[in-house]
C-alpha positions as CSV (number, residue, x, y, z in Angstrom):
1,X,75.1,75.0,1.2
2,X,73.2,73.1,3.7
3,X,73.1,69.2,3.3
4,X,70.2,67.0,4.8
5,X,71.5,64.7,7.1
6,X,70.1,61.2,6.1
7,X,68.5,59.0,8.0
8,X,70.1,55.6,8.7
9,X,68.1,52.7,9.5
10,X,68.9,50.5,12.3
11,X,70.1,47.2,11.5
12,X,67.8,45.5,14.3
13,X,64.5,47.3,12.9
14,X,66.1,45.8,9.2
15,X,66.5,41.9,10.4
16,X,63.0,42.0,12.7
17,X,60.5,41.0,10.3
18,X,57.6,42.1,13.1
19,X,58.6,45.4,14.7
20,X,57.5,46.6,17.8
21,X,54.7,49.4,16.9
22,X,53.9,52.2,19.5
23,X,50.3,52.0,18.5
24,X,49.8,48.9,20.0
25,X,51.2,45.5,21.3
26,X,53.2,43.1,19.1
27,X,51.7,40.5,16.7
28,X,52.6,37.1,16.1
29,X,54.3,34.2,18.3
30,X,56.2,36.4,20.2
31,X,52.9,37.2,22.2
32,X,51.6,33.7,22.6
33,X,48.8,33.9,19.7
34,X,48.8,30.5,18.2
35,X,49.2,30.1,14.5
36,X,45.6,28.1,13.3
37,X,46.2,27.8,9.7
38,X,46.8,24.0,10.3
39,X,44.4,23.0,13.0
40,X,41.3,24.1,11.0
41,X,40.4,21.0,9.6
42,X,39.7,20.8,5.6
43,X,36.5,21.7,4.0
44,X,35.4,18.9,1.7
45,X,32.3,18.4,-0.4
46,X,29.2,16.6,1.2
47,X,29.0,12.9,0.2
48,X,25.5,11.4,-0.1
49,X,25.7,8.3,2.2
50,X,25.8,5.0,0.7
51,X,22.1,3.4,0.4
52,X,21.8,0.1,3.1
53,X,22.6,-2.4,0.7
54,X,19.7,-5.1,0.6
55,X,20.9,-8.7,0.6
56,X,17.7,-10.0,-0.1
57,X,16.9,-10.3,-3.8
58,X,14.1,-8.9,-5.5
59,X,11.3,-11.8,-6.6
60,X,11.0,-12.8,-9.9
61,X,8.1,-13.4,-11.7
62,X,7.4,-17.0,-11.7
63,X,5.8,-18.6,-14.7
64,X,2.1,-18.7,-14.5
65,X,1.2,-22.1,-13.7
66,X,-1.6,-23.9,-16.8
67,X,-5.0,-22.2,-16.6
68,X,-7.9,-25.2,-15.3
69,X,-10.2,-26.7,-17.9
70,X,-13.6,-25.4,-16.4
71,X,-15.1,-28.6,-17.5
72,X,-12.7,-30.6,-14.4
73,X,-13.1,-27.9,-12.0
74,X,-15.9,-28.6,-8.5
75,X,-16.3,-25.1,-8.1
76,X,-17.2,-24.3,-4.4
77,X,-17.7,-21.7,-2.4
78,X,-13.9,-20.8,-0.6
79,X,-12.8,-21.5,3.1
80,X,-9.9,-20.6,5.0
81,X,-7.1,-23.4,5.0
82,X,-4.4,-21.8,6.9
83,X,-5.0,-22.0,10.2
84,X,-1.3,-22.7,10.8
85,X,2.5,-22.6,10.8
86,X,2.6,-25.8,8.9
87,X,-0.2,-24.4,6.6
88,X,1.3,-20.8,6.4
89,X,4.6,-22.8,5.2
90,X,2.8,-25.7,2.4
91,X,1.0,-22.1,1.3
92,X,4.7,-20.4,0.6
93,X,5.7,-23.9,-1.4
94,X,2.9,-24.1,-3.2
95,X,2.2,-23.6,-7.0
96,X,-0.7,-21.5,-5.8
97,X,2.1,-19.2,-4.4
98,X,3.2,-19.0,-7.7
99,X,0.0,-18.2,-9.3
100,X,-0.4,-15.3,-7.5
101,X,2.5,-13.7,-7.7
102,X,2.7,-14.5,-11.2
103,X,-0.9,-12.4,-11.8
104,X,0.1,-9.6,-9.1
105,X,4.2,-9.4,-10.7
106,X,2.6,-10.0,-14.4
107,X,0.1,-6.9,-13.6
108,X,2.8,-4.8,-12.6
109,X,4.8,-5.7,-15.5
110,X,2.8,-4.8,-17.9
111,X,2.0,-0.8,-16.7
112,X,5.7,0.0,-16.4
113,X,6.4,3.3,-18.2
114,X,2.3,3.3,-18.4
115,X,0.0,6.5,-18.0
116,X,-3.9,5.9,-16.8
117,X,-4.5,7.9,-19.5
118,X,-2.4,5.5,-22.1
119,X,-5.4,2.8,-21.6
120,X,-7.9,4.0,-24.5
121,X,-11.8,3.3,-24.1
122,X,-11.5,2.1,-27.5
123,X,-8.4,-0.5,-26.1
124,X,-11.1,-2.1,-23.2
125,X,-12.4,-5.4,-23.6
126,X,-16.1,-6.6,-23.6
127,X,-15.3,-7.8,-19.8
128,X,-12.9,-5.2,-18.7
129,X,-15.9,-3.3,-19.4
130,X,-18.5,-5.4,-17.5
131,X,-16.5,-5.1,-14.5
132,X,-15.9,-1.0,-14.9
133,X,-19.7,-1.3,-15.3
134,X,-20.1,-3.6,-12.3
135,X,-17.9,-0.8,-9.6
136,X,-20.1,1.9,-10.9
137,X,-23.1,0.2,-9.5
138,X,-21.4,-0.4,-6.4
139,X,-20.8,3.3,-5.7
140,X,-24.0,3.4,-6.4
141,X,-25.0,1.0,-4.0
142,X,-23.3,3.5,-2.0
143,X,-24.5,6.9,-2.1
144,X,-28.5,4.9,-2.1
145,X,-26.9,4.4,1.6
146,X,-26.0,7.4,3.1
147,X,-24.6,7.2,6.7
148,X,-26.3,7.3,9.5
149,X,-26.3,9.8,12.4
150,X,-23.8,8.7,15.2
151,X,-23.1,12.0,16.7
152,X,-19.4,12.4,16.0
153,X,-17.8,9.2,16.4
154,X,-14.9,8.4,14.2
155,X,-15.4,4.7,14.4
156,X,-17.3,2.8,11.5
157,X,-20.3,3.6,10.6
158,X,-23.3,0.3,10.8
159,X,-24.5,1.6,7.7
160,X,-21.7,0.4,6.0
161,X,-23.7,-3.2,6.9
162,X,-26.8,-2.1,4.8
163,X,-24.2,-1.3,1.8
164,X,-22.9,-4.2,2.2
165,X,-26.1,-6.6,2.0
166,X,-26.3,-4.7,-1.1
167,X,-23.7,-5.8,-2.9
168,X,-24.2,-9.3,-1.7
169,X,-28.1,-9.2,-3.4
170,X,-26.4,-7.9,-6.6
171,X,-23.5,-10.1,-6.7
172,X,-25.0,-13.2,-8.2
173,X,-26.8,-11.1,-11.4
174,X,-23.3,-9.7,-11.9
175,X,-21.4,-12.8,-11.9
176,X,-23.7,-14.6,-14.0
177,X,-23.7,-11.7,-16.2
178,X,-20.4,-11.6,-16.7
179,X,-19.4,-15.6,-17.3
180,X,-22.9,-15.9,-19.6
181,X,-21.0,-12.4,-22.2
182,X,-17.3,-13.8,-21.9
183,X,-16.5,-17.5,-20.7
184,X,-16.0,-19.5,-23.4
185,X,-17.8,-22.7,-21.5
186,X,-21.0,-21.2,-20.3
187,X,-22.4,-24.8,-19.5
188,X,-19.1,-25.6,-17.2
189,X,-18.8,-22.1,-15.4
190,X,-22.4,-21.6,-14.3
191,X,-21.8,-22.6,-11.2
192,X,-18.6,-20.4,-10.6
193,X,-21.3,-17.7,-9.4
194,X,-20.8,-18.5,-5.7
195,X,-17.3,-19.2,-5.7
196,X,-16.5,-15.7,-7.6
197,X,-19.1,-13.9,-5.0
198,X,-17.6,-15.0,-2.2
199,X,-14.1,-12.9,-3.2
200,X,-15.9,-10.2,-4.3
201,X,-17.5,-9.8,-1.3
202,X,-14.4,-9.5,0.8
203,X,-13.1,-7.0,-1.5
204,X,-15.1,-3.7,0.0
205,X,-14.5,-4.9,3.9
206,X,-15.5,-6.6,6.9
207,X,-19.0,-6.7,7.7
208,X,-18.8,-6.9,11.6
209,X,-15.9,-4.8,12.2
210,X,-16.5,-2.1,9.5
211,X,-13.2,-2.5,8.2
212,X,-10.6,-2.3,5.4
213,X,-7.8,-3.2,4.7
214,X,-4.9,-4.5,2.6
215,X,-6.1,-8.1,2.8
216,X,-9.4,-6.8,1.3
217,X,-7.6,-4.9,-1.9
218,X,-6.1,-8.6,-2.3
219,X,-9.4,-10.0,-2.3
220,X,-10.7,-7.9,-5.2
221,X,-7.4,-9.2,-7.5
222,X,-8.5,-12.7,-6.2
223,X,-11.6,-12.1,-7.9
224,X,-10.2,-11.0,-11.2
225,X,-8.0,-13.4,-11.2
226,X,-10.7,-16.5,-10.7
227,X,-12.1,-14.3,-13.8
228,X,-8.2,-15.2,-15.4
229,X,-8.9,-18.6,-14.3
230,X,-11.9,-18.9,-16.6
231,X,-10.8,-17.7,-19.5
232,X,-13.2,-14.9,-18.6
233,X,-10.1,-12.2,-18.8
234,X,-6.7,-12.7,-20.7
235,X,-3.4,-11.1,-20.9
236,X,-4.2,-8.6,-23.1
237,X,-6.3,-6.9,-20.6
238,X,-3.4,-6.8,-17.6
239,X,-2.8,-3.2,-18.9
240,X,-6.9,-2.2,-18.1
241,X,-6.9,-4.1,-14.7
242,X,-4.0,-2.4,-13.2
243,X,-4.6,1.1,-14.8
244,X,-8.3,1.5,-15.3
245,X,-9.8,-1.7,-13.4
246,X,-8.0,-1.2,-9.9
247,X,-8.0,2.8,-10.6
248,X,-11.9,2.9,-10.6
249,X,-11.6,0.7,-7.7
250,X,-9.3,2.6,-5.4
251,X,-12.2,5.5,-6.3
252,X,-14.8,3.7,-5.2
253,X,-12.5,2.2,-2.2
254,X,-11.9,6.3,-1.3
255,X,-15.5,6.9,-1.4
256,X,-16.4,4.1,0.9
257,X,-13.6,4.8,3.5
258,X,-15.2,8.4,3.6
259,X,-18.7,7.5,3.8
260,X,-18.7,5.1,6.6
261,X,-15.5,5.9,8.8
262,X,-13.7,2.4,7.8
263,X,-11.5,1.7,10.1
264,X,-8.0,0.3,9.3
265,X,-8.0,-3.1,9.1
266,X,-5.0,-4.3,11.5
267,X,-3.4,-0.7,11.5
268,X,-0.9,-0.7,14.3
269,X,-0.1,3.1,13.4
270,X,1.7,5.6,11.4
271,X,4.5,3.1,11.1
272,X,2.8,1.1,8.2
273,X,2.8,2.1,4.6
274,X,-0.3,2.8,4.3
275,X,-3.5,2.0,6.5
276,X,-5.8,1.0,3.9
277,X,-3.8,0.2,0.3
278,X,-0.7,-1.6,-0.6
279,X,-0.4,-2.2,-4.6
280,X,-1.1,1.5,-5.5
281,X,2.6,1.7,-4.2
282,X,3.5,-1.4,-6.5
283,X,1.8,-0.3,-9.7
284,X,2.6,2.9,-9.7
285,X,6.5,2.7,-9.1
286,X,6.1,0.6,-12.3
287,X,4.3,3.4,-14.2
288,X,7.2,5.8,-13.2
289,X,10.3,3.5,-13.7
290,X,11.5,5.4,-16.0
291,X,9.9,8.7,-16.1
292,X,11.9,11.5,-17.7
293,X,11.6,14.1,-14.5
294,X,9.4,12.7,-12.2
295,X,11.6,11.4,-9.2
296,X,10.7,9.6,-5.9
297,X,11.3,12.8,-4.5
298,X,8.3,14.5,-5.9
299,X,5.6,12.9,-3.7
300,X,7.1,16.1,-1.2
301,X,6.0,18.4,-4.5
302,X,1.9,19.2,-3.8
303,X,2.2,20.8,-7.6
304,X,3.6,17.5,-8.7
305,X,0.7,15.6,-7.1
306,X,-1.7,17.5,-8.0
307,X,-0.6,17.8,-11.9
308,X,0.2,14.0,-12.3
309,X,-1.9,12.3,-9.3
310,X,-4.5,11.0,-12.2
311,X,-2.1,9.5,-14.2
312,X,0.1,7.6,-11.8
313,X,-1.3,5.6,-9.1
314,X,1.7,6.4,-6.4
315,X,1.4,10.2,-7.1
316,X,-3.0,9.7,-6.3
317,X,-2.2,7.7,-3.2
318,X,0.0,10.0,-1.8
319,X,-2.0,12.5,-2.4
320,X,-5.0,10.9,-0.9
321,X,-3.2,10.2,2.4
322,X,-2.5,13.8,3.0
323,X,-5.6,14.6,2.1
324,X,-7.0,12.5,5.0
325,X,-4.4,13.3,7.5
326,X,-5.2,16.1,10.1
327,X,-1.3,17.2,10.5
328,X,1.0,18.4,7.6
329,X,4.0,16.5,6.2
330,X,4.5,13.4,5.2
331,X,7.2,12.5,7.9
332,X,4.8,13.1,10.8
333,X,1.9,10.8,9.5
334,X,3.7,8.6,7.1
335,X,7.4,7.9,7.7
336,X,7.4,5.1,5.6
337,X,6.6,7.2,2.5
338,X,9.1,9.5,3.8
339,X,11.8,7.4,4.0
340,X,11.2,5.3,0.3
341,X,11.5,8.9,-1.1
342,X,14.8,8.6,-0.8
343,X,15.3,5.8,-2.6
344,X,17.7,6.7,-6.1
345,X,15.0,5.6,-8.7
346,X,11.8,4.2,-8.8
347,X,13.0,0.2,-10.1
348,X,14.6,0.3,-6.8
349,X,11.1,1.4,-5.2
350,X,9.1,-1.3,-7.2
351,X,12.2,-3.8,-6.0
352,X,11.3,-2.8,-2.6
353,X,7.6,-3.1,-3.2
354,X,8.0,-6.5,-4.6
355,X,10.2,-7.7,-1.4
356,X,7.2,-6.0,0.8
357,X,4.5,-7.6,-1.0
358,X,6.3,-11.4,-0.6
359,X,7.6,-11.0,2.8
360,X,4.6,-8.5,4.7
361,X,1.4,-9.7,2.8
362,X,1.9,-13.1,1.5
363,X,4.5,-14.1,4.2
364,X,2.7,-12.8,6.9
365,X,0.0,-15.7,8.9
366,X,-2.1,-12.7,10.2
367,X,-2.9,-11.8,6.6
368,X,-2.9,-15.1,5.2
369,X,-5.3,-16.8,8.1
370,X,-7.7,-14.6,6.3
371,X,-7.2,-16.0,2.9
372,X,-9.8,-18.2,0.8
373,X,-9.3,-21.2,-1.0
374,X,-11.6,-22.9,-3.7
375,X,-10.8,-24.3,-6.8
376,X,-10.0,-21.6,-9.1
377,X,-7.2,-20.5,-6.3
378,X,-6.9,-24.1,-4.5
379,X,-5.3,-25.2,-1.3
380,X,-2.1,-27.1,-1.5
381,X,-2.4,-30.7,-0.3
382,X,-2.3,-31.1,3.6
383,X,-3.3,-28.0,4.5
384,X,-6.2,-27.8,7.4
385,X,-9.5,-28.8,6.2
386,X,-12.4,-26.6,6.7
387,X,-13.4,-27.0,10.2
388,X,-10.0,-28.1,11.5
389,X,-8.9,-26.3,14.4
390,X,-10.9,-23.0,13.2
391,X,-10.6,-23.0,9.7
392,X,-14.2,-21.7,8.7
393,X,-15.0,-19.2,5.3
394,X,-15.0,-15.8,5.9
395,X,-18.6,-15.0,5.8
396,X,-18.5,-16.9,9.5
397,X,-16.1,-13.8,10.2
398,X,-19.0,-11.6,10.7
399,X,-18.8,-13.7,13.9
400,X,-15.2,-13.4,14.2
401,X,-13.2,-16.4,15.0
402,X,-9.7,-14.9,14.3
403,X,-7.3,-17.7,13.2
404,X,-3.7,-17.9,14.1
405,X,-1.6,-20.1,16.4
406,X,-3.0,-20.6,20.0
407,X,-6.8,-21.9,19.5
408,X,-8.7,-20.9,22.0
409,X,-12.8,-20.3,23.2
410,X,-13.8,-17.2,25.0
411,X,-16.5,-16.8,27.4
412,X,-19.2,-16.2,24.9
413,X,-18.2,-19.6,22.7
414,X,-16.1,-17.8,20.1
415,X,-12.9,-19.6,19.0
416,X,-10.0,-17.4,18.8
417,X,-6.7,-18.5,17.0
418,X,-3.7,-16.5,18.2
419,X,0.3,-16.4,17.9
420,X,1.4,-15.6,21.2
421,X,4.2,-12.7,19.9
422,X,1.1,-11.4,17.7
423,X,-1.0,-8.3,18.2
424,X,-4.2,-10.2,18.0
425,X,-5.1,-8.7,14.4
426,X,-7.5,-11.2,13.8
427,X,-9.6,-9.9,16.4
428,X,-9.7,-6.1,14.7
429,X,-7.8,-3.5,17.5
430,X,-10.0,-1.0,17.6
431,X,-8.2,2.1,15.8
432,X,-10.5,5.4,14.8
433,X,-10.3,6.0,11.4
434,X,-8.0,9.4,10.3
435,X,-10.2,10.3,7.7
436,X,-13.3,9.7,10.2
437,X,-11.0,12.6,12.4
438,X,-10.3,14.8,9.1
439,X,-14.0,14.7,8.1
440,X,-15.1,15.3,11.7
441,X,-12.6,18.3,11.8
442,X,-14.1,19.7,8.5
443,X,-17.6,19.2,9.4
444,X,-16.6,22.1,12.7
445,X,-15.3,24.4,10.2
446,X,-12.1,23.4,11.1
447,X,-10.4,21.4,8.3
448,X,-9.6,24.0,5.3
449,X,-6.3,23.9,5.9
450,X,-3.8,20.9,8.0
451,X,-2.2,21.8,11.3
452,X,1.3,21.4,11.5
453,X,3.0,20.2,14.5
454,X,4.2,23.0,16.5
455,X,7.8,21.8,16.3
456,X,7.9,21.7,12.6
């Protein structure tokens, strides 16, 4: 019988846990290979980063200060007071301060969680729907005015003049109109006509620089709210000015801006908000506050804007810029937008809006040197009197005079009032209107669809 010799195992190959293989060199530390299982740092999830906390606080509405008796009032037709530091500063302490933000804040209020669509015909009031009335026959005003010929140029059109002149003709009916159908002092606000022209009229733009601007949106509340003043419109009707009022408006405003080139009124770029309108930002974060889907996000959603853009005012303006832009995306032409999209909710956008509406419209002197004071919206006491140190109305604008810190006469006898660190807004920078250059780009065929910057 023939026994298999076994095979015994060497003890070395037993107690090396790596043996040396003939197919190849040895593994592990006896070669130098370094072990990484503990330099490879730790995959964690990715935080969101921490909003900047804002340290100032948002404003509060202040209590509406008592409404005139008509019967006591002088009415007059508005100048510029602040011509000033010193006036810019009795302006901010003043309880016309209050007034307005109390009727701007009190507007918002009332639309939050608010459609357009929400505000019923039926719902309107006698003036709401004088004043609906009154914008319809301004855009008609406007398309009796078509532009005229100026071979290209993207700068304001002069016809925008003739429009103008219109209006002006067809103010006083209007205003008369509407105090004979709703004041409840006929006798005592007759001669309100002038005063409540004069704001309408700065509502649609600058005569002499073919303008628009933020200033001028104010200038239209201004107008409704000398209508407040009288008794003219109550509280009940907030809901209709800031949805159906100040939407037909913004309509008419588009219309305009596309008609005559308007240039930007004081635009110093992409950097702004928005070169035309501000409370369309305000209102409409209030409509959304609480929206069930619709985040601050969705102004990158083109679906989005185009489904909802009619009921919200943030959603239209949005989707009005882009429209009007001649690159694509919203962080090339409006990096402002871009960033507030961010933002976790929309309260904290109509926060935001609230801070920007006290601290870059109201607290600003290059705005405010434009504003008008009579004595539905009076000056506070000690403030520059007409005629001191430039202080004129605003009609005299169509001369320009400007209005700021360093008074000054050029060669051709116009006063000039500048802040030194300013950028001379007063004066209108020249800056070619974007929709002039989207319109001029469709009118070559070449505008059906946005160029996107090459990098993108």
């Amino acid at each position: 019988m023939t026994s298999t010799p076994s095979t015994a195992v060497p003890e070395a190959v037993i107690n090396n846990p790596n043996p040396v293989s003939d197919q190849g060199p040895p593994s592990g530390p006896s070669r130098g290979i370094p072990n990484l299982k503990d330099r490879i740092p730790k995959l964690e999830p990715r935080r969101r980063k921490p909003e900047p906390a804002n340290t100032t606080p948002v404003p509060e509405t202040p209590a509406a200060p008592p409404r005139p008796d008509p019967t006591t009032l002088t009415f007059k037709i508005p100048t510029r007071r602040i011509v000033s530091p010193k006036d810019h500063q009795l302006f901010l302490a003043s309880q016309t301060y209050n007034l307005i933000l109390s009727f701007i804040f009190g507007l918002s209020e009332s639309v939050v969680d608010r459609s357009i669509s929400s505000v019923k015909d039926e719902e309107l009031s006698g003036p709401v729907k004088a004043i609906l009335s009154i914008l319809d026959e301004v855009e008609a005003l406007c398309r009796e005015s078509p532009p005229s010929d100026q071979g290209g140029s993207r700068f304001g059109n002069k016809t925008f003049r003739v429009f103008l002149d219109k209006i002006k003709s067809r103010s006083p009916q209007w205003q008369t109109s509407l105090l004979e159908n709703s004041s409840p002092s006929t006798a005592a606000t007759s001669a309100a006509e002038p005063e409540l022209s004069a704001y309408l009229m700065q509502s649609f733009g600058n005569r002499r620089r073919i303008d628009y601007g933020s200033g001028h949106e104010l200038n239209f509340f201004m107008w409704l709210l000398c209508l407040y003043q009288l008794g003219v419109l109550s509280r009940g009707d907030f809901p209709a000015l800031a949805l159906r009022v100040f939407a037909r408006y913004l309509a008419l405003m588009r219309t305009g801006q596309m008609t005559y080139y308007l240039e930007p009124a004081g635009s110093h770029g992409v950097w702004g908000l928005d070169d035309y309108q501000f409370l369309p930002f305000l209102f409409g974060a209030s409509q959304l506050a609480h929206h069930a889907f619709i985040t601050p996000r969705a102004i990158h959603h083109e679906l989005t804007l185009e489904e909802f853009g009619d009921e919200y005012l943030y959603l239209g303006q949005v989707a009005f810029v882009n429209s009007t832009k001649t690159v694509k995306g919203l962080r090339w032409h409006s990096p402002m937008l871009d960033d507030i999209s961010g933002a976790r909710n929309w309260v904290k956008i109509e926060g935001g809006m609230r801070r920007m509406f006290v601290s870059e419209v109201l607290g600003k002197l290059p705005v405010m040197q434009h504003f008008l004071f009579g004595s539905l919206i009076p000056a506070a006491e000690g403030m520059s009197e007409p005629g001191e140190s430039g202080g004129r109305g605003e009609e005299d604008d169509d001369e320009d005079d400007g209005g700021e810190v360093e008074v000054f006469d050029d060669k051709e006898g116009v006063r000039h009032v500048h802040q030194a660190s300013g950028w001379g807004d007063c004066c209108g920078i020249k800056v070619p209107s974007s929709i002039a250059a989207a319109e001029e780009m469709r009118k070559r065929g070449g505008g059906e669809s946005l160029r996107r910057i090459p990098f993108d």
